[in-house]
Wavefront OBJ file of the C-alpha trace (Angstrom):
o trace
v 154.799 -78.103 31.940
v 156.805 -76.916 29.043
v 155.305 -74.567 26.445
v 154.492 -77.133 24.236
v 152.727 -78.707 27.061
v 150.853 -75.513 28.556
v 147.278 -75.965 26.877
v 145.793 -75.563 23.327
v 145.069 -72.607 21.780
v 141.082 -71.769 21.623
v 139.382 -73.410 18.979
v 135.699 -72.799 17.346
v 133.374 -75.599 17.232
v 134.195 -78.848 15.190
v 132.723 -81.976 13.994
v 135.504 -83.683 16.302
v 134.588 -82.351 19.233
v 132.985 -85.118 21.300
v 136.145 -87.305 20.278
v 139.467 -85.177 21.173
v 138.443 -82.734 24.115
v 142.178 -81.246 24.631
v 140.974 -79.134 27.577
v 140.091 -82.368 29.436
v 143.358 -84.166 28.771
v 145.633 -81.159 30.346
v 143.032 -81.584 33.418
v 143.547 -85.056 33.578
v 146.999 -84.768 33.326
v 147.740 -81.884 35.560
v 145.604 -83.975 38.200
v 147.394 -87.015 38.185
v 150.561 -85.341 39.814
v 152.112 -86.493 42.908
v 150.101 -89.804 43.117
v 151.889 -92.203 45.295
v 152.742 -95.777 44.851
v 149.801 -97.176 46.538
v 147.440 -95.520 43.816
v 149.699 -96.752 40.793
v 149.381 -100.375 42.274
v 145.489 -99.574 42.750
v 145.499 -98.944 38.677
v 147.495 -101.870 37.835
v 145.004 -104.420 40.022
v 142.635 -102.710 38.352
v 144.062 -103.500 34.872
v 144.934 -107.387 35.543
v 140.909 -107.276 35.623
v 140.968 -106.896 31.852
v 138.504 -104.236 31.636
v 140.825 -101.210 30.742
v 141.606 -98.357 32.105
v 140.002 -95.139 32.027
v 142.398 -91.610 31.480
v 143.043 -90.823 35.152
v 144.492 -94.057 35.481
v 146.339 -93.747 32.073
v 147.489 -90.356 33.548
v 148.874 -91.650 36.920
v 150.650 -94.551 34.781
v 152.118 -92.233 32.372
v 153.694 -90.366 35.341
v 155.647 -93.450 36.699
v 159.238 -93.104 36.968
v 160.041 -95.170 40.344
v 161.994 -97.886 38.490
v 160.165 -100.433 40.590
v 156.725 -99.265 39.744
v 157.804 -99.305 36.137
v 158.840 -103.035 36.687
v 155.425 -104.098 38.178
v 153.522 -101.990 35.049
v 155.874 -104.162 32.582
v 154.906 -107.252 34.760
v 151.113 -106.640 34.591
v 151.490 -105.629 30.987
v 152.766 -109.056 30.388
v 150.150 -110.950 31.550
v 147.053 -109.191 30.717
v 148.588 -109.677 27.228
v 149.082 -113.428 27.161
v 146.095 -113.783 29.097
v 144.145 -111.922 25.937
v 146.558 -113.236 23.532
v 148.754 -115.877 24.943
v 152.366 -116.368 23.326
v 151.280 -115.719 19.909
v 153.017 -112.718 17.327
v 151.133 -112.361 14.541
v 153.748 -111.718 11.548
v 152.953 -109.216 8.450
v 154.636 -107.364 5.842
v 154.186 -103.927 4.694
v 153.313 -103.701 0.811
v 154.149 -100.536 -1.036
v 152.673 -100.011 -4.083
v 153.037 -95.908 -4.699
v 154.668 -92.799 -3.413
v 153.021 -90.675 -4.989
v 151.302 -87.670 -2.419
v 149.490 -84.790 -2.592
v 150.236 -83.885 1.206
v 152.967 -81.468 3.053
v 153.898 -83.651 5.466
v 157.028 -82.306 7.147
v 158.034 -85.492 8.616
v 157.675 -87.893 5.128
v 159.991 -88.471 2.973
v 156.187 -88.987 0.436
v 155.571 -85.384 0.888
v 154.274 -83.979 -2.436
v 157.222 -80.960 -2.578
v 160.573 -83.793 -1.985
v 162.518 -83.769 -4.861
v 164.765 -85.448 -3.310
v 162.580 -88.986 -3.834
v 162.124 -90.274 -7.447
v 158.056 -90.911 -7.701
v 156.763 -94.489 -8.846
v 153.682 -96.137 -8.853
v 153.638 -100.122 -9.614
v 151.799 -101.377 -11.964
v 149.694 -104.538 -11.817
v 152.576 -106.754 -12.883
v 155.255 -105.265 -10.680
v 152.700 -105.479 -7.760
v 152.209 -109.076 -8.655
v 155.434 -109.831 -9.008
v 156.310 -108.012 -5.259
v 153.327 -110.423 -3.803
v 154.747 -113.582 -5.423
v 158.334 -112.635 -3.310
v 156.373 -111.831 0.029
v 154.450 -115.522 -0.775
v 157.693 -117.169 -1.364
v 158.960 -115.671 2.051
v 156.235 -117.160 3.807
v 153.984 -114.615 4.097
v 149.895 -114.727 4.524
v 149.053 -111.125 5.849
v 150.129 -108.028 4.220
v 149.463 -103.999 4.726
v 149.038 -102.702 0.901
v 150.262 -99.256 1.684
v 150.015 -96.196 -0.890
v 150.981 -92.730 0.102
v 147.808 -89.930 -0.309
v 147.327 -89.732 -4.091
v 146.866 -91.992 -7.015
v 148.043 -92.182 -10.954
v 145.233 -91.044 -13.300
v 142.755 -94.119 -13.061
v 142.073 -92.535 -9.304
v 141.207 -94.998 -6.246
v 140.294 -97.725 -8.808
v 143.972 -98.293 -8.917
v 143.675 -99.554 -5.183
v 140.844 -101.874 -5.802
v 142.694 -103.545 -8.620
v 145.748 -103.830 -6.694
v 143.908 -105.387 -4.104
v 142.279 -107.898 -6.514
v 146.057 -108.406 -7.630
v 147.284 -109.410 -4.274
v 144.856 -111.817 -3.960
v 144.978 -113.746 -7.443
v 148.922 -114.897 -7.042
v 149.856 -117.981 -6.020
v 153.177 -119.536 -5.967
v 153.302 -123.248 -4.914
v 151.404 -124.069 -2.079
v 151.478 -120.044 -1.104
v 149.172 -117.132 -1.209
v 148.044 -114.071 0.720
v 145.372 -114.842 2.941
v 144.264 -111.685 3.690
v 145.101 -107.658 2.751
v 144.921 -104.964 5.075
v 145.009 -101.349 3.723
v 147.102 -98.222 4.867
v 145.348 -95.542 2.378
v 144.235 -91.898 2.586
v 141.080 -91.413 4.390
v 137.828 -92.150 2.101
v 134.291 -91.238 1.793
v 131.470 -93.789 2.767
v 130.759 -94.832 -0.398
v 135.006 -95.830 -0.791
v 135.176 -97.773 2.021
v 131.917 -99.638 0.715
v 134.344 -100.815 -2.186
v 136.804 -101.546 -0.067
v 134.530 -103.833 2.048
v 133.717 -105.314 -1.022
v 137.023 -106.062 -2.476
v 137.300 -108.266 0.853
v 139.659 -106.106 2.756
v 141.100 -106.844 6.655
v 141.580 -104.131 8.545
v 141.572 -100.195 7.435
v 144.173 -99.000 9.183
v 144.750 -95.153 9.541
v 147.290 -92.735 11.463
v 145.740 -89.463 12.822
v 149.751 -88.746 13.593
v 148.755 -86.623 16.159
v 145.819 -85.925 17.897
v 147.188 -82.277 19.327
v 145.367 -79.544 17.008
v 148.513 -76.888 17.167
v 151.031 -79.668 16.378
v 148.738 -81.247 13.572
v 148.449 -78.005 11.321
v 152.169 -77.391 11.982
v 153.406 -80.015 10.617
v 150.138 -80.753 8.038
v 150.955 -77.567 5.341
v 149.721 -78.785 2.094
v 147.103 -80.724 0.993
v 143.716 -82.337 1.761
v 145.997 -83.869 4.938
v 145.634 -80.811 6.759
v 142.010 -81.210 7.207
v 142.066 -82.472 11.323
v 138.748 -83.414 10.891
v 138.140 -85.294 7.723
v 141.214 -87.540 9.070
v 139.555 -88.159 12.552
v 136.383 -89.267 11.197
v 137.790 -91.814 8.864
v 136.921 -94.630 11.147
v 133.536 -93.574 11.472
v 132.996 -93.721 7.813
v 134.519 -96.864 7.498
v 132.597 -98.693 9.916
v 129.470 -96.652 8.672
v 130.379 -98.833 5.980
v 131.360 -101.616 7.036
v 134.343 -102.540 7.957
v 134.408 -103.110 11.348
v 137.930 -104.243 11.963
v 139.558 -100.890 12.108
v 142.914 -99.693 12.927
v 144.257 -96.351 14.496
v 147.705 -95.261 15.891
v 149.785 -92.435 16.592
v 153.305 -91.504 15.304
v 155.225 -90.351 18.630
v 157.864 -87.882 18.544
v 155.479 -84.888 16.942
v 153.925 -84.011 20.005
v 154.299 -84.866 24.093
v 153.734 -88.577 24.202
v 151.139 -88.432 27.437
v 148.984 -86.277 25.701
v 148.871 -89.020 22.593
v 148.232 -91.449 24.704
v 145.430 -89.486 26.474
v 143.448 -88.528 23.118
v 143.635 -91.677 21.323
v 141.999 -93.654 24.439
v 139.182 -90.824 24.038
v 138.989 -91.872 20.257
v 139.231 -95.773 21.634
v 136.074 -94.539 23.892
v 134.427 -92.569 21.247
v 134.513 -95.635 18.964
v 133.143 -97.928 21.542
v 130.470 -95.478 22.180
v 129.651 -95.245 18.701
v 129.410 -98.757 17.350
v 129.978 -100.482 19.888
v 133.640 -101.676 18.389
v 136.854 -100.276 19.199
v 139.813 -100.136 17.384
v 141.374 -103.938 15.880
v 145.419 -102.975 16.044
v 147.071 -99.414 17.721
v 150.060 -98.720 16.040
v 152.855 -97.115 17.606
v 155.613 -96.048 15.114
v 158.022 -93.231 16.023
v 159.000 -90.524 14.270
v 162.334 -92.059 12.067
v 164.734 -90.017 9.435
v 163.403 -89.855 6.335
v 165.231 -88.368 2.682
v 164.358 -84.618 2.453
v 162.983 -84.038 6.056
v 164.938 -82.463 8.789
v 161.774 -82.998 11.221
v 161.900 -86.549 10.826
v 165.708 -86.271 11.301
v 164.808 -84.192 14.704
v 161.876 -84.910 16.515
v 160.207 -81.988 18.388
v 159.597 -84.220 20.950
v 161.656 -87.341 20.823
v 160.757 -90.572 22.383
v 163.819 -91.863 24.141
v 163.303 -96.176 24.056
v 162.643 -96.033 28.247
v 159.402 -93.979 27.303
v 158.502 -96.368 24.332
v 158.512 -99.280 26.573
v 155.981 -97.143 28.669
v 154.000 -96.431 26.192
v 152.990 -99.817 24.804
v 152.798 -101.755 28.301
v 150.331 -98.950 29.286
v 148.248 -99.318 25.813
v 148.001 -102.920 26.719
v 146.711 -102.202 30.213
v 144.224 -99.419 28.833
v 142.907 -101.084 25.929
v 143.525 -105.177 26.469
v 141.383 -106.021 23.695
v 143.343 -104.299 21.260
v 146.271 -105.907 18.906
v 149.252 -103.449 19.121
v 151.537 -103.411 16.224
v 155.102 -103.066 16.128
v 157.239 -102.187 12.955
v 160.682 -102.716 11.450
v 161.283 -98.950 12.735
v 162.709 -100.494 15.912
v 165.658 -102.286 15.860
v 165.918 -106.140 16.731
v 166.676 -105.547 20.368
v 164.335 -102.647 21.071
v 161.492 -105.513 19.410
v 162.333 -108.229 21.226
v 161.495 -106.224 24.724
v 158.393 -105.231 23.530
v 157.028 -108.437 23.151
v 156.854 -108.885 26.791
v 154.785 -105.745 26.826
v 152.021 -105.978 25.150
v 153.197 -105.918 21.363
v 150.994 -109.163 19.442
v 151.457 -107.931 15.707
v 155.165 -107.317 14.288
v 156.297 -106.556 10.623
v 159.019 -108.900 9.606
v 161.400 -109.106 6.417
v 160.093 -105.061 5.533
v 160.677 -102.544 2.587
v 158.966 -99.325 2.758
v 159.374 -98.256 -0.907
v 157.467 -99.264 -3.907
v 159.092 -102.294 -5.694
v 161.460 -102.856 -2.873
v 161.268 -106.609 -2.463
v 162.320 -107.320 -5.751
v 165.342 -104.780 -5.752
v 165.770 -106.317 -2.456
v 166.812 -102.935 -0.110
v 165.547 -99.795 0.210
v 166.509 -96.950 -1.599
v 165.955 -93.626 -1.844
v 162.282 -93.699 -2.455
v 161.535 -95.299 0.907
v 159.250 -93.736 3.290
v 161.435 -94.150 6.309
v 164.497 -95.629 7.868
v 164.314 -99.314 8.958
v 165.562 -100.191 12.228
v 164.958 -104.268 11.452
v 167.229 -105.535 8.339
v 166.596 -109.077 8.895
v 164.784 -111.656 6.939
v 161.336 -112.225 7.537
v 163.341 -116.367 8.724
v 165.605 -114.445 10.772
v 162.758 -112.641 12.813
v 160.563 -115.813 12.833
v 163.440 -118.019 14.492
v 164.551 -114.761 16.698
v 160.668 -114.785 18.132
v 160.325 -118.869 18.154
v 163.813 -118.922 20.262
v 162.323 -116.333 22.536
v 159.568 -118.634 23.300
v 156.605 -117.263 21.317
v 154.725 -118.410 18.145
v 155.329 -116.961 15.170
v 151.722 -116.626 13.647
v 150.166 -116.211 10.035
v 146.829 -116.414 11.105
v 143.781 -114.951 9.153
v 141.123 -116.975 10.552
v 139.330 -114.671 12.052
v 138.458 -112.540 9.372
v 137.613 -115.575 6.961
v 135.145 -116.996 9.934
v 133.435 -113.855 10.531
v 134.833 -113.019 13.931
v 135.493 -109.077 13.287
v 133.696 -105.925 15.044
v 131.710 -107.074 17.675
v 131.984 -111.153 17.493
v 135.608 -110.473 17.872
v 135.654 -108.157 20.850
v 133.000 -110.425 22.735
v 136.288 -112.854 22.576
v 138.860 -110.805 23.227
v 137.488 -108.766 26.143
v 137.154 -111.485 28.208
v 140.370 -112.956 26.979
v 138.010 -116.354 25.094
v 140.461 -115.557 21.726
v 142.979 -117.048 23.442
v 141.178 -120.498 22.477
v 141.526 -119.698 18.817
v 144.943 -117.972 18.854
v 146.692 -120.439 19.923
v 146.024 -123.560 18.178
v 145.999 -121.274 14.797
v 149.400 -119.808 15.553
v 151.046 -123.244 16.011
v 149.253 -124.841 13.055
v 150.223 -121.631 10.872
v 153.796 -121.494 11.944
v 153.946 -125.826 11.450
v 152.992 -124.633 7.458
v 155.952 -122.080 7.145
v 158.625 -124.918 8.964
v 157.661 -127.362 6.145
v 157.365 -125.160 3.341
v 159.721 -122.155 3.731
v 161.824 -122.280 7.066
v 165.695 -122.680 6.827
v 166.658 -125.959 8.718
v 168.051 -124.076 11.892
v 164.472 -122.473 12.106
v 162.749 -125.392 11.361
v 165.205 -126.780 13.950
v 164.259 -124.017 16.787
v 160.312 -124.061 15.529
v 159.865 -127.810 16.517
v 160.923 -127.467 19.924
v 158.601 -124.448 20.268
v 155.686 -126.151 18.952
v 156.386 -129.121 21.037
v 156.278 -126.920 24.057
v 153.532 -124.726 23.039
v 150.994 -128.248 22.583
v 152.040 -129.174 25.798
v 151.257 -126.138 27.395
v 148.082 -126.044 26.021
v 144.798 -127.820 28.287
v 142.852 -130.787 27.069
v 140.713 -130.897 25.005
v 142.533 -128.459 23.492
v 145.742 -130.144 22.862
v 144.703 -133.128 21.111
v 142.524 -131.140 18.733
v 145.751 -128.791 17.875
v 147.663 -132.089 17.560
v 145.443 -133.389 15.407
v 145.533 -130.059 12.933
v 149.067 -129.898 12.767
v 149.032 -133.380 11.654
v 146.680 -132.577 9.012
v 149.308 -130.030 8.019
v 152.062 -132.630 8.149
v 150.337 -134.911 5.954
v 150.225 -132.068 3.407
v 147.091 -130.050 3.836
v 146.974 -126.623 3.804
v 145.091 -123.418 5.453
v 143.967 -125.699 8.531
v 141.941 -124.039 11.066
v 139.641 -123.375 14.068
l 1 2 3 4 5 6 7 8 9 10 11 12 13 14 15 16 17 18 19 20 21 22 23 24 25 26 27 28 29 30 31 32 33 34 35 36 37 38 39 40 41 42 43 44 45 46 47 48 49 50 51 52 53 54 55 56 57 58 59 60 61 62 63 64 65 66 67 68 69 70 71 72 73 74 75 76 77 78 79 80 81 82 83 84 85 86 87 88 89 90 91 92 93 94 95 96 97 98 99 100 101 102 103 104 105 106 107 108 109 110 111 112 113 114 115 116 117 118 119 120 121 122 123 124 125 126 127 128 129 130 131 132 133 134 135 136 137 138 139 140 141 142 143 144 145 146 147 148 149 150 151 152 153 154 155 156 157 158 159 160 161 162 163 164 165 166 167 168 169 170 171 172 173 174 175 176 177 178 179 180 181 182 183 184 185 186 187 188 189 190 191 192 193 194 195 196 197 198 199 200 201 202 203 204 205 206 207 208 209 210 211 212 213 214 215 216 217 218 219 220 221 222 223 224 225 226 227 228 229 230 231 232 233 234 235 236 237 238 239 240 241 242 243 244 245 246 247 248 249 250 251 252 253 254 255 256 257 258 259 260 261 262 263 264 265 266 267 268 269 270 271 272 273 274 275 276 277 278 279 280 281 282 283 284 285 286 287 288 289 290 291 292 293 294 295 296 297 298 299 300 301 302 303 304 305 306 307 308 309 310 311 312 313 314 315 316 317 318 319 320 321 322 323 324 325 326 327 328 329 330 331 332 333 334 335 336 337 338 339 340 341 342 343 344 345 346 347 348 349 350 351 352 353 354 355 356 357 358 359 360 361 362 363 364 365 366 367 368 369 370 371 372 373 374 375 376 377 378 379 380 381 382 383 384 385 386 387 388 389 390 391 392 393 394 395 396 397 398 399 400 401 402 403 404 405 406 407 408 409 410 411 412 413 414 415 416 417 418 419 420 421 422 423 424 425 426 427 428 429 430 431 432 433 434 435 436 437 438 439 440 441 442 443 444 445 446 447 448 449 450 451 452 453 454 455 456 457 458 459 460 461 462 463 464 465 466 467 468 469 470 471 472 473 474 475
């Protein structure tokens, strides 16, 4: 091991401690050396069973480098994922609404000291008006995203944002559902939250390692470890059990992440019975103002990214892992095969950036995806999976628990489907170009066939509910 990688430093007593136990992941890892290709086949049978993984076994995987034990973990990640899932890509865009931040973040281009990023904070109008563009895109799902502080009316700004989102409509459009990337919150937040009918609450602990977090965590309420890692807890307290964690790799080594956020995974299952909804994966991407972000301390090459979301899938099945426009179009398109089931499409990570229409300096990060949100949908039809708007499942009450007793055993599958293909019929006949309505068809097509009777005919009967001009059709 490498300094970095020798052990943590001793630490007192914390609130977190029955959720990140750093001692135990350096044993785990230091014990899965040398295991031979008979055990890393053992794991992967293991994993096909869709019951996850445990950390030895995410150990041992993470030590693969046999290219043909690499291609069988890619294999198995494949079809435990369309075995949960099936084809389907759930399709989202990011919504910025402020920059403003209280936080040191060395890797943000939102940390509070940048001067090199002009601050702005929409108002209710300009956050309408960037809703009614992501509507007339096609959109149904977005991630309202605000960095760590607020303008002067506090977190009731969010709230009324939220309600914003949710009162445009533009012809036959709107946005189905909001998910929210915010600062971490106190019980009685999240209760509002709840209540102004979020999604998910999604939430990056960055990284789990304790030395690396206050490193690179040197001003504000952000550098408390804890307060961060027990966001979920306080958010499910509350309510909101569709939750979603993630990790941003490059900070720290990339085994260990993947170690301590399967012990939060476990400690959430535990808990309440509910693991995480999504597990990001973003990597560490230049930003304006940060040399960090420019140079990872421990970079990710795209070999070890693969890895790291085909073992996700195998460790935590259940789970939707999200992919953004960080990644570049080719870099996407192989993760799809591996276990990736939500992607960002059509993206700008700065407030206001869909109507200037490209990002500018007060972006958050460097894209990696330029393309239209109808670029990316005909890309992933062409490739042979559905393009999905869903938001079903949260309207029907199939969140938390409901929606894990699917999942687990791979049951979703039943409602994924037939959603996806009735969801991506609306956007063909109401905002595809003709060469994607062109490539949809054919996918659609094959998708009903693929799918078993009953089944079929009840799809086939939705998506002619949708052709006959109905809207927001489904099971």
């Amino acid at each position: 091991m490498s300094d970095a990688q020798a052990g943590p430093p001793e630490r007192s007593a914390s609130p977190d401690a029955d959720i990140v136990n750093e001692a135990e992941i350096w044993r785990v890892l230091e014990g899965a050396r040398g295991h031979d290709a008979a055990r890393v086949r053992e794991v992967l049978a293991r994993a096909r069973e869709l019951r996850g993984l445990e950390a030895p076994d995410v150990a041992v995987l993470a030590g693969v480098s046999d290219p043909e034990l690499i291609h069988e973990m890619f294999v198995a990640a494949r079809e435990v994922k369309e075995r949960i899932y099936g084809r389907r890509l759930v399709l989202f865009a990011p919504l910025y609404i402020s920059n403003l931040c209280s936080n040191e973040c060395l890797y943000c281009a939102f940390r509070a000291r940048n001067v090199a990023v002009r601050r702005r904070a929409l108002n209710q109008d300009e956050i309408a008006r960037e809703t009614r563009l992501l509507v007339e895109q096609g959109h149904k799902r977005i991630l309202l995203v605000a960095g760590e502080a607020y303008p002067s009316e506090g977190f009731a700004y969010v709230r009324k944002a939220i309600d914003t989102v949710y009162s445009v409509r533009s012809g036959r459009g709107e946005i189905r559902r909001v998910n929210v990337n915010v600062a971490p919150l106190t019980v009685e937040e999240f209760r509002e939250l709840k209540a102004a009918g979020i999604g998910t609450f999604q939430l990056f602990q960055e990284t789990y390692h304790h030395g690396t977090y206050a490193r690179v965590h040197v001003g504000g309420k952000k550098r408390d470890y804890d307060w961060r890692l027990g966001a979920m807890d306080r958010a499910i307290q509350a309510g909101i059990d569709d939750v979603g964690i993630g990790v941003l790799f490059g900070l720290f080594d990339w085994r260990f992440e993947l170690l301590a956020l399967l012990q939060h995974v476990r400690h959430l299952e535990r808990r309440f019975g509910v693991g995480p909804h999504t597990v990001s994966v973003p990597r560490l991407e230049p930003a304006v103002g940060s040399d960090m972000a420019a140079h990872p301390p421990q970079p990710v090459s795209d070999v070890e990214f693969r890895r790291i979301v085909a073992i996700l899938r195998l460790a935590v099945p259940y789970t939707g892992i999200i992919l953004s426009t960080r990644e570049n179009p080719n870099l996407r398109r192989e993760t799809f095969a591996l276990g990736v089931s939500q992607i960002s499409g059509g993206s700008r990570t700065n407030p206001g950036g869909y109507a200037q229409g490209e990002e500018d300096e007060e972006a958050q990060f460097s894209v990696g995806d330029h393309r239209s949100l109808d670029d990316v949908v005909r890309d992933v039809a062409a490739l042979g999976y559905i393009p999905s708007f869903c938001t079903a499942c949260y309207r029907l009450g199939r969140t938390g628990q409901e929606f894990m007793e699917l999942a687990k055993p791979g049951e979703i599958k039943r409602h994924c489907d037939p959603n996806a293909i009735v969801t991506f019929q609306e956007y063909l006949l109401d905002y595809a170009s003709p060469a994607t309505r062109e490539v949809g068809r054919r996918t659609i097509e094959q998708a009903l066939n693929e799918l078993p009777e009953p089944l079929r005919s009840a799809t086939r009967r939705m998506v002619e509910r949708v052709e006959q001009g109905e809207r927001d059709v489904f099971c």
